[in-house]
C-alpha positions as a Python dict, from the first residue, in 0.01 Angstrom:
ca = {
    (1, 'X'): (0, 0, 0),
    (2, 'X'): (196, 290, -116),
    (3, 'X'): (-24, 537, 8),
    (4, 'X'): (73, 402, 379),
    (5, 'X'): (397, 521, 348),
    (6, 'X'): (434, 777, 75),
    (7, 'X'): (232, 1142, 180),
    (8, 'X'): (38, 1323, -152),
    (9, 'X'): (363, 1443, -292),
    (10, 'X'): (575, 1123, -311),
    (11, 'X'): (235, 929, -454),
    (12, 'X'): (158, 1155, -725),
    (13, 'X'): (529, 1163, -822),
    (14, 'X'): (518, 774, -824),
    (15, 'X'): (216, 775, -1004),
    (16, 'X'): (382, 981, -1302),
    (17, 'X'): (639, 791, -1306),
    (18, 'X'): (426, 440, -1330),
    (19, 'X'): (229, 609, -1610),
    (20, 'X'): (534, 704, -1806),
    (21, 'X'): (637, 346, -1836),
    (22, 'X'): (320, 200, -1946),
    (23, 'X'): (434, 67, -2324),
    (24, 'X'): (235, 256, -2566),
    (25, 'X'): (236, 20, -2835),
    (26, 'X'): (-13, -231, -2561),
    (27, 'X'): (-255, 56, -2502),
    (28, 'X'): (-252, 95, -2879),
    (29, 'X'): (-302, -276, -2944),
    (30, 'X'): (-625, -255, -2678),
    (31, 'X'): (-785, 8, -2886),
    (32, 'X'): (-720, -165, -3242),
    (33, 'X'): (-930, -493, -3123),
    (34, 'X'): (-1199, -298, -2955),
    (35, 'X'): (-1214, -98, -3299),
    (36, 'X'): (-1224, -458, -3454),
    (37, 'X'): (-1520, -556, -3270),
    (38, 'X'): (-1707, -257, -3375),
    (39, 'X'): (-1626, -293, -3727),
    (40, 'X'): (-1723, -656, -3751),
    (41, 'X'): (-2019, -707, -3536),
    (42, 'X'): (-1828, -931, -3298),
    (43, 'X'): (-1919, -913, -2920),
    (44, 'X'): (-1684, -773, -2656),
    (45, 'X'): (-1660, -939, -2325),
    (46, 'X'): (-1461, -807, -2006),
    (47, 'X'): (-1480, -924, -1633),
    (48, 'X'): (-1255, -958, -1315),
    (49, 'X'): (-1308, -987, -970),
    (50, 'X'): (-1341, -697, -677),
    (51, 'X'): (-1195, -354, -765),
    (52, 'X'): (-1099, -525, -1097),
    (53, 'X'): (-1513, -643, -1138),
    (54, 'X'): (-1646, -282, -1074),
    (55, 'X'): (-1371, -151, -1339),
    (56, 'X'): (-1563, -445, -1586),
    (57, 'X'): (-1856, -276, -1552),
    (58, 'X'): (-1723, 80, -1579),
    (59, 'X'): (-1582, -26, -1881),
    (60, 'X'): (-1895, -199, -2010),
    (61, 'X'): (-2103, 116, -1985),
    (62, 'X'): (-1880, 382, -2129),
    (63, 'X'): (-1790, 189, -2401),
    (64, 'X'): (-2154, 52, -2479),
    (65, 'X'): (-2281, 475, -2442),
    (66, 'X'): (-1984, 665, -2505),
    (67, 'X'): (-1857, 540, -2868),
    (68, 'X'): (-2179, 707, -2957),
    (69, 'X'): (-2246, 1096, -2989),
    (70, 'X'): (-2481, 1197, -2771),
    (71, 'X'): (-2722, 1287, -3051),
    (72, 'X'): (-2696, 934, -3185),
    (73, 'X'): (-2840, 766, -2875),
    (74, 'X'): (-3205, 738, -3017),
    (75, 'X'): (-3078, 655, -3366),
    (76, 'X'): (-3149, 271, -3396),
    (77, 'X'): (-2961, 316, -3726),
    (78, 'X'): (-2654, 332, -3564),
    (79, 'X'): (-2410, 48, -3570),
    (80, 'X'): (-2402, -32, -3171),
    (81, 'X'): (-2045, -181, -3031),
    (82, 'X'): (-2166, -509, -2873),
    (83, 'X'): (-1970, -572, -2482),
    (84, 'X'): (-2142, -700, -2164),
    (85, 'X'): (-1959, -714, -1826),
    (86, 'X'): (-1968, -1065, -1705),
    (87, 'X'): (-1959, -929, -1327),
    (88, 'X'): (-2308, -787, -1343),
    (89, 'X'): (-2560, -1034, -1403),
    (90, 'X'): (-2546, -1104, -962),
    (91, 'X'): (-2840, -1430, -962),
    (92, 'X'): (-2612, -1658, -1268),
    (93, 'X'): (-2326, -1557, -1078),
    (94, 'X'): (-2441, -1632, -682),
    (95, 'X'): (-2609, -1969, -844),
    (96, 'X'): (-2281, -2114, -1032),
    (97, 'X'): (-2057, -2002, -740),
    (98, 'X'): (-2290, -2197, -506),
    (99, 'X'): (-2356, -2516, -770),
    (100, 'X'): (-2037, -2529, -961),
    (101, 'X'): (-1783, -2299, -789),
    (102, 'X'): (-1637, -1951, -791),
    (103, 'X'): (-1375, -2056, -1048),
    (104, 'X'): (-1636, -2112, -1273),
    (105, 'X'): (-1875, -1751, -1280),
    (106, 'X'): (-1709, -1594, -1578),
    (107, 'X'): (-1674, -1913, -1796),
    (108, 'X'): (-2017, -2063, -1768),
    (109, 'X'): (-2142, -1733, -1859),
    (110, 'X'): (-1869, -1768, -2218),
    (111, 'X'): (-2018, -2090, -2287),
    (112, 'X'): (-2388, -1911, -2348),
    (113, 'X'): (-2279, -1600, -2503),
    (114, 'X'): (-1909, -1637, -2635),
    (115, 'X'): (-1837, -1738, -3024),
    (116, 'X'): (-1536, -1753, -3232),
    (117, 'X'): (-1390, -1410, -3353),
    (118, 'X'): (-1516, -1237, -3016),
    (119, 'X'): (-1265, -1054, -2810),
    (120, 'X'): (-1249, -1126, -2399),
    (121, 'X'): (-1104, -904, -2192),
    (122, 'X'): (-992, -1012, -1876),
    (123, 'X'): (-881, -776, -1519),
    (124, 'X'): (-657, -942, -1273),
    (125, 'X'): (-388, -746, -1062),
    (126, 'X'): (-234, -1024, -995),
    (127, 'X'): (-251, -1214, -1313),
    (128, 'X'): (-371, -1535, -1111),
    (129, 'X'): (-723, -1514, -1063),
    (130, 'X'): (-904, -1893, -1091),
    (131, 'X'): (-1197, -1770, -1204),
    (132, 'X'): (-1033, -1526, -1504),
    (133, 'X'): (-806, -1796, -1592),
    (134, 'X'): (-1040, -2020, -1628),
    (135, 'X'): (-1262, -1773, -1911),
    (136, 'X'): (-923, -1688, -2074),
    (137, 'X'): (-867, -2112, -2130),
    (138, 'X'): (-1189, -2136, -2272),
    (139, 'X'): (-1170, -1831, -2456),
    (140, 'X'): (-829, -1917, -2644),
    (141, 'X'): (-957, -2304, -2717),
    (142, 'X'): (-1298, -2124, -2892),
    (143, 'X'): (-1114, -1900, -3144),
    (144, 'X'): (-1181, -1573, -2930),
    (145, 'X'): (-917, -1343, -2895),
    (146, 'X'): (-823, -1277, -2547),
    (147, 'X'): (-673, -992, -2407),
    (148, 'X'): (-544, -905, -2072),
    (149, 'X'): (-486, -626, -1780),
    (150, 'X'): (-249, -707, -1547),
    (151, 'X'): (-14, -601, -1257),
    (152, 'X'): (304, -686, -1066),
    (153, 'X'): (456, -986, -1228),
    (154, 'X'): (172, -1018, -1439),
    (155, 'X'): (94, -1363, -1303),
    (156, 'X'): (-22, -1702, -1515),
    (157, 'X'): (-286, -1453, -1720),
    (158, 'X'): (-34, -1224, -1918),
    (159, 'X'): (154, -1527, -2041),
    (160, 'X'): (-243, -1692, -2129),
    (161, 'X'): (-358, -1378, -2309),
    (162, 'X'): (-326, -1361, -2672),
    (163, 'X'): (-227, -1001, -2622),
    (164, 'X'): (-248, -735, -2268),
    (165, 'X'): (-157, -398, -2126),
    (166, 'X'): (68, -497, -1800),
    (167, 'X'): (159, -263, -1510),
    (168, 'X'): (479, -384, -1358),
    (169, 'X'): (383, -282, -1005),
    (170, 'X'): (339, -428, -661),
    (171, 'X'): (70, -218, -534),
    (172, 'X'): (-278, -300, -620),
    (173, 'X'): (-453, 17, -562),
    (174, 'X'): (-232, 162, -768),
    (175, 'X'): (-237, -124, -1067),
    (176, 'X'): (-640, -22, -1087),
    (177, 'X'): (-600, 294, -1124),
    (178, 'X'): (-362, 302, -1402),
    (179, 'X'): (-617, 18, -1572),
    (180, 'X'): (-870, 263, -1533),
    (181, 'X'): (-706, 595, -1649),
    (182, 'X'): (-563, 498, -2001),
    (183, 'X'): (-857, 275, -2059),
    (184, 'X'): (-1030, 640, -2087),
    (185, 'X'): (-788, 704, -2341),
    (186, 'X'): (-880, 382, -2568),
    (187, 'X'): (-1229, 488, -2500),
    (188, 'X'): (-1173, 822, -2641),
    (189, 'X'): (-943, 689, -2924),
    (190, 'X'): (-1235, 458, -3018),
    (191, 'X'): (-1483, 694, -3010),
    (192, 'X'): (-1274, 907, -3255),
    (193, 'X'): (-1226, 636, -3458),
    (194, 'X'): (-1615, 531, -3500),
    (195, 'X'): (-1713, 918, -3528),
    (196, 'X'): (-1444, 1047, -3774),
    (197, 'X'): (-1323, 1310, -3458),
    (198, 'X'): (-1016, 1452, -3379),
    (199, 'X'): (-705, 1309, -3545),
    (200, 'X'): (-920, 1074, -3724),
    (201, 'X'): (-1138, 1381, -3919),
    (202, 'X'): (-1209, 1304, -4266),
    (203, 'X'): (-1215, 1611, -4480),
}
């Protein structure tokens, strides 16, 4: 817990410094296949567990509103990018944790919904989450392509995952918040993308 012995100063400096090694050729790679999906109909699935879950559903909502312009909300013309947040759906996942097991709340909920060409994204600080694991096995022996956030060593999941953005850090307050941040950047970047905004104007 960095904040338990660092005060503001010494944080935010350590923050910077965390954000300026992020590689920028994985946060570029996470916008690309999110852009995929759009462009091909495919379906977009992301999920972890505690502060990693409640980034899953962040994620799920901005990027299911917010690739749209505001004014294209009501327009059931407009081509929709297709992601669900396996964390929110509280009954299928309270009745396979009790039947089946914990380890098994993400992929049961794959086996319904997931099909080849689909992109899963999976959250784990620690890279060693059963239950994430699990989805990403099932995801990579399906034909979907799997990506992964991680932190610290990056843990069994960023050598699983097709692809990932990894935060080489040993603090896991610190690890969400950097998942968090520059996904608001792919977000943006997406949006551009879909819209024709910013560096991606047409003339």
């Amino acid at each position: 817990m960095l904040g338990a012995s660092l005060g503001v100063s010494d944080y935010l400096k350590r923050l910077h410094s965390e954000l300026d090694r992020v590689e920028h050729r994985e946060l570029e790679a996470w916008a690309d296949l999110l852009f995929d999906a759009w462009q091909h109909d495919r379906f977009v699935f992301v999920f972890g567990n505690g502060g990693s879950g409640t980034t899953a559903s962040h994620m799920a909502e901005d990027l299911g509103k917010s690739t749209l312009k505001h004014e294209h909300l009501r327009d059931e013309t407009k081509r929709r990018l297709k992601i669900l947040s396996l964390t929110d759906n509280l009954g299928w996942i309270m009745a396979v944790g009790n039947d089946v097991g914990y380890d098994q709340i993400f992929v049961q909920q794959l086996m319904n919904y997931g099909r080849k060409g689909d992109l899963a994204i999976a959250i784990s600080g620690s890279g060693n989450s059963p239950n994430v694991l699990a989805a990403v096995d099932w995801a990579n022996r399906n034909g979907l392509t799997t990506f992964a956030l991680t932190g610290y060593d990056g843990g069994k999941l960023r050598q699983a995952a097709h692809g990932g953005l990894h935060v080489p850090l040993d603090d896991m307050g610190m690890v969400e918040s950097i998942h968090l941040a520059l996904f608001h950047w792919v977000l943006n970047d997406v949006f551009a993308r879909i819209n024709s905004e910013g560096r991606y104007r047409t003339a």
